[in-house]
N, C-alpha and C positions, 0 to 999 in steps of 0.2 A: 283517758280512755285507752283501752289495750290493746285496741285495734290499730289506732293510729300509732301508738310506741313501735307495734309490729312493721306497720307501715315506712316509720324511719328507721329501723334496724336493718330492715334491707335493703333501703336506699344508699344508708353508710354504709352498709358492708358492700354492695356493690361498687361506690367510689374506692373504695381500699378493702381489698377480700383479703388480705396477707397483714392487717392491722391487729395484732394479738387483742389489745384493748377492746377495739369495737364489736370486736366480737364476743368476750366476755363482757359486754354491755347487753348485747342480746341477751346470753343467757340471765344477767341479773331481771331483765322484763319479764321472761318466761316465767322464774318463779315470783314474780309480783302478781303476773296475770293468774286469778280464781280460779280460771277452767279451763287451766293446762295441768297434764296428770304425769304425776312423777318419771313414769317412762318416758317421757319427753324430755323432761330437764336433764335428766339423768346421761341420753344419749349424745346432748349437747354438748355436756360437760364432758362427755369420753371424749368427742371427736376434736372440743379444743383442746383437751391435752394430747391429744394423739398430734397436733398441727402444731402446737407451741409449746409443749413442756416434756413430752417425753423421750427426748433425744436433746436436749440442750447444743449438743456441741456438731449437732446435725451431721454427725458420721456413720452413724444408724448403733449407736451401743451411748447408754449415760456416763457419763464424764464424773462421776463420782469418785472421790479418794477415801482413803481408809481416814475413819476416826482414831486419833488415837486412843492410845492404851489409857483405860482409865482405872483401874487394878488399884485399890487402895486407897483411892479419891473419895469426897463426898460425892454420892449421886447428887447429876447435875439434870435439871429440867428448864424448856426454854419458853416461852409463852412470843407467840408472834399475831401483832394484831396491830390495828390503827383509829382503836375508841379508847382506849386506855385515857383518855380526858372526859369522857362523857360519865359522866355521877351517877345514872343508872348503871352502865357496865362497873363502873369501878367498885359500887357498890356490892352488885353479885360475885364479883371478883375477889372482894377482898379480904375475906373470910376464909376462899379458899388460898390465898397466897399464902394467909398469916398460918394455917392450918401446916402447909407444905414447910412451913418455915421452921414449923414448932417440931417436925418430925425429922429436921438437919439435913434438908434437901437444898443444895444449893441452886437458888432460883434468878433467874437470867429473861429479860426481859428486853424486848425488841420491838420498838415502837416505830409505826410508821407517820406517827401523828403527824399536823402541822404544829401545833406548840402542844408546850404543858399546861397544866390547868392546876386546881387546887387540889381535885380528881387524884390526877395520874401523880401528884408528889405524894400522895398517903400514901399508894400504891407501890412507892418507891423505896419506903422504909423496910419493906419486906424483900426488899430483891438484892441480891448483893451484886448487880450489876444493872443498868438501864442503858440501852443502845437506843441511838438515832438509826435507823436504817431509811430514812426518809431520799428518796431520790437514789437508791444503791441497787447496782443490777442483782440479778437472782443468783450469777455465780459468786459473786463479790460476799454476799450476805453469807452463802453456804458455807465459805471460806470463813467468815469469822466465825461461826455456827463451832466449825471441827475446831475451829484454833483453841476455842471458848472451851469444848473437850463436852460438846450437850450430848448427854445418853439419848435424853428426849426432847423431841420440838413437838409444841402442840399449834398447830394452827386454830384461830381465833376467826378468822376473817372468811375463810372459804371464796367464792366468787363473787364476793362483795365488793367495792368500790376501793384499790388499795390492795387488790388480793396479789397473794408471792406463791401463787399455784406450782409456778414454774420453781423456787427456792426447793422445792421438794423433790423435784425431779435429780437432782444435784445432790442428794443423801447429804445432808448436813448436821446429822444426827443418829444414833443406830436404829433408834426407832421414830418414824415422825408418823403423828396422830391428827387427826382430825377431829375439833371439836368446836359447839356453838355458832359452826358455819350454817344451820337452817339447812334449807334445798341447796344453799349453794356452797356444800361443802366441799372443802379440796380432796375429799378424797380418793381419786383416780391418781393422785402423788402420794399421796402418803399410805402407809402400812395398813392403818387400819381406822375406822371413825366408831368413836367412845359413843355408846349409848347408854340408856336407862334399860331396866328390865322390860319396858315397854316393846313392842312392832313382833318379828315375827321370833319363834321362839328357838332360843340357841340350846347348840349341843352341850354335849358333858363338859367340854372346857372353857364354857363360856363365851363362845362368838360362833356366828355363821358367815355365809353369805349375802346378809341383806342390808348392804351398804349400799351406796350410789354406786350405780353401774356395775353391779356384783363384787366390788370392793369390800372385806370384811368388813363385820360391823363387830366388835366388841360390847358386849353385855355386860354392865357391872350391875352388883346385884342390887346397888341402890340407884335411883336417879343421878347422875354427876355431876349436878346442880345445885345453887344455893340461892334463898334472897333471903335477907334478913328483914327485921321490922325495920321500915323507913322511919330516919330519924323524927319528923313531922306528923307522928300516927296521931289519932283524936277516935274519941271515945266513938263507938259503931252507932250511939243513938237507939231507940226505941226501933221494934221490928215495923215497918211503913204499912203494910198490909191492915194492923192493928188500926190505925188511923182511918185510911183510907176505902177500907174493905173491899179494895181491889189489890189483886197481886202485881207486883212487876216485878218482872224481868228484865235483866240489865247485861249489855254487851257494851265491850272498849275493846272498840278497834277504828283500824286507816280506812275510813269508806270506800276509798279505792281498793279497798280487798272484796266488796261485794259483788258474787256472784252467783251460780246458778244453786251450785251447793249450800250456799250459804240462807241462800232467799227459800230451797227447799224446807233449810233448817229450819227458818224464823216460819215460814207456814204450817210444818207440821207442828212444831208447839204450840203455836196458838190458836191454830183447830183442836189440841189436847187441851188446853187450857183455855176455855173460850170468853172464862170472865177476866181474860190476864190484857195487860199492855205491854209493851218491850220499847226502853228506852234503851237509846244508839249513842255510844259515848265520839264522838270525833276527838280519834286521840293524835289526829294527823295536825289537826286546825287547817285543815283544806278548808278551800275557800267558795264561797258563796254560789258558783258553778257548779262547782263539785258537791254541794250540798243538796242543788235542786237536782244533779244527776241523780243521786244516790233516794231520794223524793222519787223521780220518775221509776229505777228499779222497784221500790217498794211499792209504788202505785200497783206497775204491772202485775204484781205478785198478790194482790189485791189487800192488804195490808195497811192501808197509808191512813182507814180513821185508826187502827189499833199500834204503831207504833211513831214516838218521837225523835228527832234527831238532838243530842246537850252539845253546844259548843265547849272542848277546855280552853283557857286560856293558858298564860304562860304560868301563871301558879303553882307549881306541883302541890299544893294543899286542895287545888280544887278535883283533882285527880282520887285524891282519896274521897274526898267528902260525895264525890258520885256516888259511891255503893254505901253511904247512909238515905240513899231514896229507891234504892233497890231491897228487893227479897232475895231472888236468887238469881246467881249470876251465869253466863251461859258463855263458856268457851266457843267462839265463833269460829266456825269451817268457811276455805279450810286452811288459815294460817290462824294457829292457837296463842296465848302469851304466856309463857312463864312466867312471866313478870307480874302480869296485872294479874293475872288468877291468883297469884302470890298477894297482891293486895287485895285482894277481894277477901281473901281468907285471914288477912291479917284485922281485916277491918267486920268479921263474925259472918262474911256473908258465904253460903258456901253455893258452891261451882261446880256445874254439872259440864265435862267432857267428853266429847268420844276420841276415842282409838281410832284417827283416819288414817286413810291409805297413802298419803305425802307425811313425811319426816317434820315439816312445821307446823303440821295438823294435830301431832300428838303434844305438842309442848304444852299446853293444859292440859293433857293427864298428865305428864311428867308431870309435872308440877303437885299435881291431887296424889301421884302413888309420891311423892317425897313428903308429902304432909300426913301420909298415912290414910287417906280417903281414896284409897282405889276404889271404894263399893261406888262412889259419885263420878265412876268411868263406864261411859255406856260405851258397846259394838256400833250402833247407830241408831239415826234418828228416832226410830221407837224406843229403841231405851232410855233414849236420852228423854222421851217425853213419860215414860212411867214414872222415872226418878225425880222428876221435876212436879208431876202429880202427888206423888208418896210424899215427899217433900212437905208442897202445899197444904196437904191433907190433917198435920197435925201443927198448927199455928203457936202452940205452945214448947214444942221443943224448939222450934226456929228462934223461937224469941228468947230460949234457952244457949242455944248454938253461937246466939247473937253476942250475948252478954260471957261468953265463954271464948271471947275474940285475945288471940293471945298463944302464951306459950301452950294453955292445955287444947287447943283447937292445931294451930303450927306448927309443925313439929320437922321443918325443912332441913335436914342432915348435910352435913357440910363434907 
C-alpha cells in the first residue's frame, strides 16, 4: 500500500534527515505510487541532488577535473548500471552493445552488480573493458571514468536501488547522459536525458526542455530502444475471440501499480466495449493479499464480474503464452512496458497505448512508434477506446495480424 510506504519514508527520514540513501528511497516510492504526477517526482529529485550531489566537495563549486585529451582515440562510451545479470535487461541490451561495437566504439562497462550471471558474461564479449564499481564512492568511480578517457557515460540506473546520481556531479566524462532510468532518472546530474520522438515536441536541433526538472531532454528521431524476439517465442495460436465470441483484453502488469488512472482506464474501455472481458496478468507474483487488494480496487470500480486476475509463475514461457488468450493488448496507465508491449507484438497480438503525461507512461508507445505502429497510440482514454473498437470491428484482419506475428509485424530498430 502507498500510503503506508509514505508513512515510513517519513518516519526514516525523520530518524536520519541527512541520510543520502533514505532519502532517494522515498523518491523510488513516489514513482512506484500510480497517483503521484510527474511534477512531484520530478521536484524530489531536484532537491535531492541540490542536498547530496550537486556540490560533492561541499565548497559551494563541483570538484570536477578536466578529461583528458582524447584527439585521435577511438571514441569511447561508458554504460553504468547494476542489472547487467538480469536476462531481461541484458537481453534489450545486447544488440545495442554489439551494434556499438560493430561501429568501433570502444565500450566500457561499469557494473554495480552483486555477482555475474550467465546474463552479464555475453554482455561481456562486446565490452572491451568490465569494472566492478560495486561498493566505490562516487568520486572514486569519476576518477576511474577520466582515467578510462569516457567521452560518454550513460546512466542505466537513475534513482533506482544502487543509483551513482552523485558519480555525475563529479563530470567523469565530457558528456554524461541519462537513459532507461524511467521517472527516476538521474538527470538533474547529467547533461541531458536520451528520448524517443515521443512527449513534448523538440526544436530544430533536436532537444528541449522537457526532461526531469527542466533538465534537457534529447530527441532522437527513432525510439533508443530495442527488444529482440525472446529466445522461447511459440507460435501466437488461433485469434481467442474466434473461439469464444467474446473479446478480451489483456494487461501485464505489478498490481501494485493500480490506480485511479489506471482503474479510469479499464472502465472507460469496457463501457466502450461492453461485450469485452480484461484479464490482469500479475507479472509481479505479489502475493495473495495483494491479490485480494487489487479485487477490492476493481470491485470499487465496479468491474470485478467483467475482469480476471492470471497468476505467472517463474516460467518465462508462461509470460508469453498469456497473450495467446488475449486479443488485444492494453498498455496500462500509468507505468507502461517496453518490454511486454514488445511481447505482445512479437507473439501477433497488437497494443493499444497512450502518450501519458509521466515519462514511464509513454514506454508502450515507445515501444509501438519503434515497431512502426504509432497509429495504435492514442492522446487518451477515448482514443484509446475507438482504436480498440476499430480494432475489434474487423475479426478477420486480427486474425491476419495474428498469424503475421514476426519480422513483418516487429520491426523494433536497434
Amino acid at each position: 500500500r502507498h500510503d503506508e510506504a509514505a508513512r515510513v519514508d517519513r518516519l526514516a527520514i525523520a530518524e536520519s534527515p541527512d541520510d543520502a540513501e533514505t532519502v532517494r528511497s522515498r523518491i523510488v516510492n513516489l514513482t512506484r505510487d500510480p497517483d503521484r504526477n510527474a511534477d512531484e517526482i520530478d521536484t524530489a529529485g531536484r532537491d535531492w541532488c541540490n542536498r547530496f550531489a550537486a556540490h560533492p566537495d561541499r565548497s559551494g563549486s563541483p570538484a570536477a577535473t578536466a578529461v583528458p585529451d582524447r584527439a585521435g582515440k577511438p571514441f569511447s562510451v561508458a554504460l553504468i548500471g547494476n542489472r547487467f545479470n538480469n536476462p531481461k535487461i541484458a537481453h534489450m541490451l545486447a544488440p545495442v552493445m554489439a551494434a556499438l561495437s560493430r561501429r568501433g566504439v570502444s565500450l566500457y562497462v561499469y557494473s554495480d552488480d552483486v555477482r555475474a550471471s550467465l546474463a552479464s558474461d555475453a554482455l561481456g564479449r562486446d565490452a572491451k573493458r568490465w569494472t566492478s564499481i560495486r561498493g566505490v564512492d562516487p568520486e572514486t568511480v569519476a576518477a576511474i571514468l577520466r582515467g578510462d578517457g569516457i567521452d560518454i557515460a550513460i546512466d542505466l540506473t537513475g534513482f533506482g536501488p544502487g543509483a551513482r546520481i552523485a558519480t555525475y556531479a563529479w563530470r567523469p566524462a565530457r558528456v554524461c547522459l541519462s537513459w532507461c532510468g524511467s521517472a527516476m532518472t538521474a538527470a538533474q546530474t547529467c547533461d541531458w536525458t536520451l528520448t524517443g520522438p515521443l512527449g513534448k515536441p523538440a526544436d530544430a536541433a533536436g532537444h528541449d526542455a522537457g526532461g526531469a526538472a527542466g533538465v534537457p531532454a534529447w530527441h532522437l528521431p527513432e525510439t533508443p530502444m530495442v527488444y529482440p524476439a525472446p529466445p522461447n517465442l511459440m507460435e501466437p495460436g488461433p485469434l481467442p475471440m474466434l473461439d469464444s465470441g467474446q473479446p478480451t483484453l489483456g494487461v501485464a502488469m505489478s498490481l501494485g501499480a493500480i490506480g485511479g488512472a489506471t482503474l479510469r482506464q479499464w472502465s472507460d474501455l469496457l463501457a466502450a466495449i461492453p461485450d469485452a472481458r480484461l484479464l490482469i496478468a500479475n507479472v509481479a507474483r505479489l502475493d495473495d493479499d495483494c491479490v485480494a487488494r487489487a479485487y477490492e480496487q476493481i470491485s470499487h470500480a465496479g468491474l470485478r464480474q467483467r475482469a480476471a486476475i492470471i497468476d505467472f509463475d517463474d516460467d518465462p514461457q508462461v509470460e508469453l503464452e498469456f497473450w495467446r488468450y488475449i486479443d488485444i493488448a492494453i498498455d496500462p496507465q500509468p507505468f507502461g512496458s517496453f518490454g511486454r508491449t514488445a511481447q505482445a507484438l512479437w507473439m501477433g497480438v497488437p497494443v493499444i497505448a497512450i502518450d501519458g503525461p509521466r515519462l514511464e507512461s509513454r514506454a508502450g508507445a515507445a515501444a509501438l512508434a519503434a515497431a512502426g505502429k504509432s497509429d495504435w497510440v492514442a492522446e487518451d482514454n477515448a482514443g484509446m477506446c475507438r482504436r480498440v473498437a476499430a480494432l475489434l470491428r474487423d475479426s478477420d484482419a486480427l486474425a491476419a495480424l495474428r498469424a503475421e506475428a514476426g519480422d513483418e509485424l516487429v520491426r523494433l530498430k536497434g
